[in-house]
Backbone atoms as SQL, in Angstrom:
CREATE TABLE atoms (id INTEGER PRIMARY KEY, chain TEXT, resi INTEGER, resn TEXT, atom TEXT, x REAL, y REAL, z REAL);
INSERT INTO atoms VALUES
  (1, 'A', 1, 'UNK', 'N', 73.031, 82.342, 170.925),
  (2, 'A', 1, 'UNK', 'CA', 73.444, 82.991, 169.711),
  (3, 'A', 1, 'UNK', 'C', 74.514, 82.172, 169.004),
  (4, 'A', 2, 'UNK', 'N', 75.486, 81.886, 169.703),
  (5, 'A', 2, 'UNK', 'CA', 76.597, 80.734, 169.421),
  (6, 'A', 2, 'UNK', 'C', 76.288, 79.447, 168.723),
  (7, 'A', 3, 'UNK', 'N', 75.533, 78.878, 169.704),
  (8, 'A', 3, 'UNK', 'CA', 74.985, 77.796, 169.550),
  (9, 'A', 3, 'UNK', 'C', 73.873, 77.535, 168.624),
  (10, 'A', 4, 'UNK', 'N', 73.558, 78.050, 167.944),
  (11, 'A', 4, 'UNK', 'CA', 71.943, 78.373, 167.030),
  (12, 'A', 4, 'UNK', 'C', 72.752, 77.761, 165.511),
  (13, 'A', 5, 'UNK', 'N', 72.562, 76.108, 164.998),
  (14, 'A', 5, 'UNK', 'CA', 73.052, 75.691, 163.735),
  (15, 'A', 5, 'UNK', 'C', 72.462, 76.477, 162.858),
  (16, 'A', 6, 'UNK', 'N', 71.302, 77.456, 162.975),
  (17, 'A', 6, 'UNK', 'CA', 70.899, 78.417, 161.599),
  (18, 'A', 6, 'UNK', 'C', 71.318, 79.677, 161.229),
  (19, 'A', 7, 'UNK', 'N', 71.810, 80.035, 162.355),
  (20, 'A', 7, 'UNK', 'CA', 72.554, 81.446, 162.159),
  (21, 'A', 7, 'UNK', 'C', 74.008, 81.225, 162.760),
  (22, 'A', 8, 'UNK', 'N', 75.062, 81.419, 161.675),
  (23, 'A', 8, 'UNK', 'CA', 76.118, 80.931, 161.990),
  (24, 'A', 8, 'UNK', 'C', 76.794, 82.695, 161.732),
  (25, 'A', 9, 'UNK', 'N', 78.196, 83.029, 162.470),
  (26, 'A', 9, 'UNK', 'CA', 79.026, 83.994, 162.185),
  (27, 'A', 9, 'UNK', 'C', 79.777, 83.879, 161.426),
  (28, 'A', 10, 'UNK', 'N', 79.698, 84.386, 159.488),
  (29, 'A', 10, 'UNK', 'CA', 81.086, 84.023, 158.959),
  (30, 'A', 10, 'UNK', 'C', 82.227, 85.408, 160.023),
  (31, 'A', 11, 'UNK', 'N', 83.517, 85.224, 158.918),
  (32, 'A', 11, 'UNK', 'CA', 84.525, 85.806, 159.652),
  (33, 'A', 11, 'UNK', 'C', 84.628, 86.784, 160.067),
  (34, 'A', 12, 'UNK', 'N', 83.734, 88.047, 159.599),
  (35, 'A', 12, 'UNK', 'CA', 83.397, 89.538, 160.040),
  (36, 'A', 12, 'UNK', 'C', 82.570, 89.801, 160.833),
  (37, 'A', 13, 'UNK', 'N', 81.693, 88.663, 161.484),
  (38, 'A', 13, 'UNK', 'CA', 81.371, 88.386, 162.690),
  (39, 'A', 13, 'UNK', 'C', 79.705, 88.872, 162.383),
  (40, 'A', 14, 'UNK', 'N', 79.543, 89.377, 160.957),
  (41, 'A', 14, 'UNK', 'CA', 78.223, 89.133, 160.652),
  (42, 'A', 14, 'UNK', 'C', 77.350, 87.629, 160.873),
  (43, 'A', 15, 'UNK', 'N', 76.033, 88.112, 160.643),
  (44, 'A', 15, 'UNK', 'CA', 75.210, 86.216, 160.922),
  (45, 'A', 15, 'UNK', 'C', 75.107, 85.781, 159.485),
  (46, 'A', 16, 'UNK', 'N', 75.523, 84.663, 159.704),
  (47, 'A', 16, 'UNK', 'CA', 74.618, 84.073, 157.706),
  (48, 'A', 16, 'UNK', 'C', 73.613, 83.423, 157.985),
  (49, 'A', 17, 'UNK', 'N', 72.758, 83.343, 157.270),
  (50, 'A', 17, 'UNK', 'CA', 71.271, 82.327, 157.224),
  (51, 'A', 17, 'UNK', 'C', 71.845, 81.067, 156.788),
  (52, 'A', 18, 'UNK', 'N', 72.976, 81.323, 155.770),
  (53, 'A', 18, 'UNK', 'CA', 73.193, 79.980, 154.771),
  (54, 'A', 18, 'UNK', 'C', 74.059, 78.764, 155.806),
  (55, 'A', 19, 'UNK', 'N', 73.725, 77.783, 155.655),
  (56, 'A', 19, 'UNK', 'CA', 73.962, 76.564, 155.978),
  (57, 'A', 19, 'UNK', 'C', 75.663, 76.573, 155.505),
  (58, 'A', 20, 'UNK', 'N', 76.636, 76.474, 155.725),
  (59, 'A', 20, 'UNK', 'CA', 77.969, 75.735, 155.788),
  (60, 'A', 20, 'UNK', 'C', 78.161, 74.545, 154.926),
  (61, 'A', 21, 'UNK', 'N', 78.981, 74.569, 153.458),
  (62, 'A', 21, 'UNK', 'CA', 79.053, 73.429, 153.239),
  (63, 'A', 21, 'UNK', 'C', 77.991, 73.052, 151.900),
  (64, 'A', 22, 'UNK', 'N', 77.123, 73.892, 151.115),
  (65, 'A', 22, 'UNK', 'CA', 75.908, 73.555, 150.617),
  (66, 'A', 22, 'UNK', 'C', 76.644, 73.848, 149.230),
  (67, 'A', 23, 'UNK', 'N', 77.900, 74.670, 149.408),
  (68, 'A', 23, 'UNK', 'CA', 78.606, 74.953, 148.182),
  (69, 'A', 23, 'UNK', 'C', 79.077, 73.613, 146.990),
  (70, 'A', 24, 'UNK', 'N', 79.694, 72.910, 147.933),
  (71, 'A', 24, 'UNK', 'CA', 80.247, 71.876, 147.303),
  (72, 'A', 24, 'UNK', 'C', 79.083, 70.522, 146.666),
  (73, 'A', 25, 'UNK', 'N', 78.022, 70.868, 147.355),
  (74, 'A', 25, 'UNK', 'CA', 76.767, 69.868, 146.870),
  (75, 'A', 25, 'UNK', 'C', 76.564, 70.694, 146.116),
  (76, 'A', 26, 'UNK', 'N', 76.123, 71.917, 145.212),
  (77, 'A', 26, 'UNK', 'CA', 76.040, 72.649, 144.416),
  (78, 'A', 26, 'UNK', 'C', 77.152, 71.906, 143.531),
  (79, 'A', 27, 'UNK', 'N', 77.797, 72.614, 143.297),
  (80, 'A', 27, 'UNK', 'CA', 78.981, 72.663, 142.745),
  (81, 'A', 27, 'UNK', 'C', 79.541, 70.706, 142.165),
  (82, 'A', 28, 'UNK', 'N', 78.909, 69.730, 143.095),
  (83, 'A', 28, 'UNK', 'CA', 79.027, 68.401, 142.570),
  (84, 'A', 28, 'UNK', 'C', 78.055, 67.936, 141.242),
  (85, 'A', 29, 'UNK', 'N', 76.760, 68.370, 141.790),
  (86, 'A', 29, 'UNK', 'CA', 75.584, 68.583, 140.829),
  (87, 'A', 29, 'UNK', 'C', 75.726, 68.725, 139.764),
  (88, 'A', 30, 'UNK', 'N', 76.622, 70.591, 139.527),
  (89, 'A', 30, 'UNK', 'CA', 76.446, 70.768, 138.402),
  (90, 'A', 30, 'UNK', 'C', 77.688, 69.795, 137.346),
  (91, 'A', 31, 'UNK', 'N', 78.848, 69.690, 137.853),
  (92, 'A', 31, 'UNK', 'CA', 79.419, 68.661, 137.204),
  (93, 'A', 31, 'UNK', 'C', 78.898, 67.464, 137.208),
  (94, 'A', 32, 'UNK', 'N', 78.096, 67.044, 137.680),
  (95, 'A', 32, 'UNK', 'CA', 77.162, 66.121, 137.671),
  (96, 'A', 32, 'UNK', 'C', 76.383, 65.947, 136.120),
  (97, 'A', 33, 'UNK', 'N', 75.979, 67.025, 136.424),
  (98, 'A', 33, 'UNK', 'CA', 75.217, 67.280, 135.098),
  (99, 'A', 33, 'UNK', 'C', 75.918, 67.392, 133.684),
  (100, 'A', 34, 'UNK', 'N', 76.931, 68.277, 134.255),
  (101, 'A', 34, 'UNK', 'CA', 77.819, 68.655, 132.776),
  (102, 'A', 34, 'UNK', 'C', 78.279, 67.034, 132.365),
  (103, 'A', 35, 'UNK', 'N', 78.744, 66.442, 132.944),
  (104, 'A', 35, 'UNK', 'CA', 79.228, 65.223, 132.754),
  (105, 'A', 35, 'UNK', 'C', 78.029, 64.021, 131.915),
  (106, 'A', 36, 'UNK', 'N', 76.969, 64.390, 132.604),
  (107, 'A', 36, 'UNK', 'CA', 76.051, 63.816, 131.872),
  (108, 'A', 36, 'UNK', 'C', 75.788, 64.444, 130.491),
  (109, 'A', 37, 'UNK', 'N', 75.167, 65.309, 129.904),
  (110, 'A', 37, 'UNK', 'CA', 75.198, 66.544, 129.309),
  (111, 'A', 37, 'UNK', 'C', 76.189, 66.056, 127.835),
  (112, 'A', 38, 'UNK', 'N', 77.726, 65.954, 128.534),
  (113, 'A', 38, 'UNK', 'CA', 78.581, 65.487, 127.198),
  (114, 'A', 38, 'UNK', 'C', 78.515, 64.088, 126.999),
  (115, 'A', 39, 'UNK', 'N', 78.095, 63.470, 128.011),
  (116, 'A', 39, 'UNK', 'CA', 77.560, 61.985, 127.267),
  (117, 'A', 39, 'UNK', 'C', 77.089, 61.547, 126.449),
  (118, 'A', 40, 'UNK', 'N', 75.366, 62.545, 126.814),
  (119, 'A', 40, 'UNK', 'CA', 74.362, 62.358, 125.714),
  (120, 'A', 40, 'UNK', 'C', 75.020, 62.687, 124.628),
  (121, 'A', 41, 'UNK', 'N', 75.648, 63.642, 124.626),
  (122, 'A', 41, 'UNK', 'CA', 75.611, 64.457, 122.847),
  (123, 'A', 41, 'UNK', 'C', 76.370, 63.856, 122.233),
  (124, 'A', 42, 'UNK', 'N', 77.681, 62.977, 123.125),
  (125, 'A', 42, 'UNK', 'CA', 78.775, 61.911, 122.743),
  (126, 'A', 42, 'UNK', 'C', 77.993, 60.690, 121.801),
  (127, 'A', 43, 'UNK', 'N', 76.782, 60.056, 122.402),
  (128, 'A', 43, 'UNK', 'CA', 76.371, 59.226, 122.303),
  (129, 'A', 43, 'UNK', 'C', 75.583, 59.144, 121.243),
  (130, 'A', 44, 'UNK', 'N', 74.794, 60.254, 121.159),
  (131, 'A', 44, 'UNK', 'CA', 73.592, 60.888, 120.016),
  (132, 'A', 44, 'UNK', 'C', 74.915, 60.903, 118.448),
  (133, 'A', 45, 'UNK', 'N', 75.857, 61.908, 118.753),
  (134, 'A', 45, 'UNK', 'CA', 76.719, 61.828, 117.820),
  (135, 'A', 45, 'UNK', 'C', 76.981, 60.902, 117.229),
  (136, 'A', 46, 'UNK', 'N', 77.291, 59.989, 117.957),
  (137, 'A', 46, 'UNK', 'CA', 78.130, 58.586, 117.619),
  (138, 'A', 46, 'UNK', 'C', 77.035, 57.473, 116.542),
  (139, 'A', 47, 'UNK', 'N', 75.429, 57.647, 117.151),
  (140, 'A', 47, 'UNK', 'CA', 74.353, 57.433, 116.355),
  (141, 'A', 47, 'UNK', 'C', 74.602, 57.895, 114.744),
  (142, 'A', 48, 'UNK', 'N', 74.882, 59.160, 115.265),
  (143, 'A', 48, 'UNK', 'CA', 74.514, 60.022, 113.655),
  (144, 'A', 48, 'UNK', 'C', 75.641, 59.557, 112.822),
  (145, 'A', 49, 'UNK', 'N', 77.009, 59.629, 113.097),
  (146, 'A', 49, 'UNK', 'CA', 77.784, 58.990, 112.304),
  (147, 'A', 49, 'UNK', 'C', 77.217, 57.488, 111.525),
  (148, 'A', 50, 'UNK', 'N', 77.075, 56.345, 112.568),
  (149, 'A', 50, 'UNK', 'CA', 76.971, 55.739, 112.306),
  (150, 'A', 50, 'UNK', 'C', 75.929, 55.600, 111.030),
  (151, 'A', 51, 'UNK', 'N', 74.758, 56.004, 111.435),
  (152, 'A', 51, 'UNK', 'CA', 73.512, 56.528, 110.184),
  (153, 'A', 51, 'UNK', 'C', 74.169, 56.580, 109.096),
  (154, 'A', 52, 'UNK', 'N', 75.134, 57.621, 109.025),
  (155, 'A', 52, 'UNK', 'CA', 75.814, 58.217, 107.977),
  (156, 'A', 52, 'UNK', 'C', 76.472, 57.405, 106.906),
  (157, 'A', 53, 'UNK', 'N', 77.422, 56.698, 108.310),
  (158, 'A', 53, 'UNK', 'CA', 78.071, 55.230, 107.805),
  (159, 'A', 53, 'UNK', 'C', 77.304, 53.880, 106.675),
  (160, 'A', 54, 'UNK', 'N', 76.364, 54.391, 107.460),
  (161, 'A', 54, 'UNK', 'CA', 75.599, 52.891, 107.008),
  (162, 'A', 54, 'UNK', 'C', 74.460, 53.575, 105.693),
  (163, 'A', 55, 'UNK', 'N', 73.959, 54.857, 105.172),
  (164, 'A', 55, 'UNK', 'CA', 73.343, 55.508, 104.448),
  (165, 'A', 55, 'UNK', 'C', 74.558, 55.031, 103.054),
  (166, 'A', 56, 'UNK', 'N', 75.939, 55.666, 103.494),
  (167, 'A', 56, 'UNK', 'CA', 76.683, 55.751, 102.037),
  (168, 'A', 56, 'UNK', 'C', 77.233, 54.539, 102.020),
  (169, 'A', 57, 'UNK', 'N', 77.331, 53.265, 102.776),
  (170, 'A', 57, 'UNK', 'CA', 77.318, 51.887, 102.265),
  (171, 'A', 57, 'UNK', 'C', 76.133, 51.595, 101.153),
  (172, 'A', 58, 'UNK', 'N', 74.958, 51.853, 101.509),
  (173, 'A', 58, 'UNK', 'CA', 73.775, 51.630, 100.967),
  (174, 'A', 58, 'UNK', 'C', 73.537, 52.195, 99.645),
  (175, 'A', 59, 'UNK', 'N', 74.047, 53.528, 99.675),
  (176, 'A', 59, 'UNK', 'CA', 74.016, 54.031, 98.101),
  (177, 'A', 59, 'UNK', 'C', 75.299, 53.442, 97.356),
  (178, 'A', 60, 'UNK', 'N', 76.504, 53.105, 98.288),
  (179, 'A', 60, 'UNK', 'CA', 77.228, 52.241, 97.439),
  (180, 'A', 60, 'UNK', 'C', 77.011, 50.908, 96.928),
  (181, 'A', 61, 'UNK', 'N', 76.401, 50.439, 97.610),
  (182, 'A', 61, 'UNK', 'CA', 75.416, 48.974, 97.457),
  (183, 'A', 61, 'UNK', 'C', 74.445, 48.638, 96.127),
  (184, 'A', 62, 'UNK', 'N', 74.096, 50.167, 96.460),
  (185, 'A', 62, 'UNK', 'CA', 72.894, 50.621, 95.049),
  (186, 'A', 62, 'UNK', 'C', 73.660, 50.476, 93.562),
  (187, 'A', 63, 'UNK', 'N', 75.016, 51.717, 93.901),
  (188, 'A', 63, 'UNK', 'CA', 75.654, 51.593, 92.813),
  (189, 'A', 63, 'UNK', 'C', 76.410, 50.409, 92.290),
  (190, 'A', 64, 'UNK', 'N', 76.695, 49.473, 92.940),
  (191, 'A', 64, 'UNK', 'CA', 77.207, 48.270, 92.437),
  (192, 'A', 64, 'UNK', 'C', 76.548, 47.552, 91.769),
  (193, 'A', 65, 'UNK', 'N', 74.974, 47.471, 92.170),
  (194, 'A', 65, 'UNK', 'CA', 74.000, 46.294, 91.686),
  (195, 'A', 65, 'UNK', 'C', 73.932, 47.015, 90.442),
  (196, 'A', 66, 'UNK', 'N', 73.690, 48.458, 90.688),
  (197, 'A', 66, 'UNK', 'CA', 73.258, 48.974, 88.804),
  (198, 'A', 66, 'UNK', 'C', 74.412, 48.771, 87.850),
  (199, 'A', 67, 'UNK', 'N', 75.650, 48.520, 88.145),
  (200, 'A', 67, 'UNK', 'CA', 76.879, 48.323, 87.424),
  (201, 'A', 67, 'UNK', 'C', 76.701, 46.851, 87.420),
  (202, 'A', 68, 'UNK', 'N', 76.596, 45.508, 88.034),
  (203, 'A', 68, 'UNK', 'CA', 76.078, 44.566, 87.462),
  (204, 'A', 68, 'UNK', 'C', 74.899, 44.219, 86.802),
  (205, 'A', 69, 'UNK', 'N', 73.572, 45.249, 86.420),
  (206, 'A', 69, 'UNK', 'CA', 72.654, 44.644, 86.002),
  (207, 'A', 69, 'UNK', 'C', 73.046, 45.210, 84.558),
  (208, 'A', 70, 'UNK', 'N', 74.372, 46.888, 84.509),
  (209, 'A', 70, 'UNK', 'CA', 74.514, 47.195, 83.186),
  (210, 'A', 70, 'UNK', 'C', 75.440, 46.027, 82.847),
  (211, 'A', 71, 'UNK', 'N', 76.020, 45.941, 83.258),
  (212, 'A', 71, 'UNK', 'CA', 77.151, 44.574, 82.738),
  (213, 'A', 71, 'UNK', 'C', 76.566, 43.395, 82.193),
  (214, 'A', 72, 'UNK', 'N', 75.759, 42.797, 82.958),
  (215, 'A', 72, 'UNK', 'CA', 74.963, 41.613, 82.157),
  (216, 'A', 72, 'UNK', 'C', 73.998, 41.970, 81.303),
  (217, 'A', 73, 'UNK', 'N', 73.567, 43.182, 80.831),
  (218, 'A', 73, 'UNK', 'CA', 72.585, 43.915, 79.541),
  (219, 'A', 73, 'UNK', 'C', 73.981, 44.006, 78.964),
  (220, 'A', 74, 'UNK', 'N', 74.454, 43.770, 78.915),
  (221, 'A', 74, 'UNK', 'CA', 75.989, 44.875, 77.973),
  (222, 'A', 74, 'UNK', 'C', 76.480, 43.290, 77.190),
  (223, 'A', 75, 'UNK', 'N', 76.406, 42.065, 78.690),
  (224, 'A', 75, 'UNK', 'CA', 77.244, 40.767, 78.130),
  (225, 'A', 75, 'UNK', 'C', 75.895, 39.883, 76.921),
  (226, 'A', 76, 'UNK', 'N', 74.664, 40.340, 77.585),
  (227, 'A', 76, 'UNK', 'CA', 73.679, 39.707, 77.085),
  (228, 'A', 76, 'UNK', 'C', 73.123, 40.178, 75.315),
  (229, 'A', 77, 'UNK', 'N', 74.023, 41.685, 75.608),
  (230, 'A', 77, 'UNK', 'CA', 73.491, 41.982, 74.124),
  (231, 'A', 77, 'UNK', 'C', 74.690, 41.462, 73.188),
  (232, 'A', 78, 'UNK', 'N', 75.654, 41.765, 73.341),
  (233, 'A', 78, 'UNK', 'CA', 76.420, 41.288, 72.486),
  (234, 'A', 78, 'UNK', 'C', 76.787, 39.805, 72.763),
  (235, 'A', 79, 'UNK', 'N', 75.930, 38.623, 73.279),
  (236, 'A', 79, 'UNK', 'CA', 75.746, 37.282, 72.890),
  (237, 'A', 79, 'UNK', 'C', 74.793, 37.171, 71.752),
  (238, 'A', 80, 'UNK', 'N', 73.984, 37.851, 72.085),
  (239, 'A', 80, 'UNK', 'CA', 72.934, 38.053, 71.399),
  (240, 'A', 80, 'UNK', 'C', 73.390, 38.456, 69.334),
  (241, 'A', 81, 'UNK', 'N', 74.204, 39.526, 69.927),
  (242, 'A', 81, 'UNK', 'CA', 74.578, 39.825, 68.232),
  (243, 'A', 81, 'UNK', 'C', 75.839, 38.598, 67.398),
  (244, 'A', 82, 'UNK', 'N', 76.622, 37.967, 68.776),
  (245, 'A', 82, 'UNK', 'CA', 77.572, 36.867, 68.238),
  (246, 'A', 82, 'UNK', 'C', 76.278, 35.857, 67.285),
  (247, 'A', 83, 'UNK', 'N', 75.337, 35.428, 68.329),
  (248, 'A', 83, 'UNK', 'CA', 74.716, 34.322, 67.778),
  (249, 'A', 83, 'UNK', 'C', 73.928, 34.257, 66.770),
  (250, 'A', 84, 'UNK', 'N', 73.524, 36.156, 66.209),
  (251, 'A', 84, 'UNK', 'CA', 72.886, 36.471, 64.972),
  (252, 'A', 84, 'UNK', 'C', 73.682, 36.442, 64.191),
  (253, 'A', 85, 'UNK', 'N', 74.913, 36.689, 63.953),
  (254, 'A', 85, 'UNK', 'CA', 76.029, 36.715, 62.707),
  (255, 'A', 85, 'UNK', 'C', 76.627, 35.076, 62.607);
């Protein structure tokens, strides 16, 4: 009865079925996981910013070229009217 590693006596001298010890492998796991868990979403995040980052460079990019192509219509017309007068 003593001796039997599957049926052990906790302290009230009842039997447990449960194995000794299975808590803390539980319990590593799930921080295991959680730890993984805020990685991903760390990581995924860090993606999306970046996207973000690099989206409103691009529309700023946009807006610059259209402010130089109005600028040289703007310099080109009024060469245009110097060299008619």
């Amino acid at each position: 009865m003593g001796s039997d590693p599957q049926h052990r006596q906790d302290r009230t001298g009842r039997r447990s079925d449960r194995p000794q010890g299975s808590g803390g492998i539980v319990f590593a796991l799930v921080a295991l996981a959680l730890i993984l868990a805020i990685g991903f979403f760390y990581l995924t995040n860090e993606s999306r910013e970046d996207r973000r980052a690099d989206a409103i460079t691009q529309a700023a990019d946009s807006v610059d070229n259209g402010a130089r192509i109005v600028g040289e219509a703007a310099r080109n017309a009024a060469d245009k009217l110097r060299n008619n007068n």
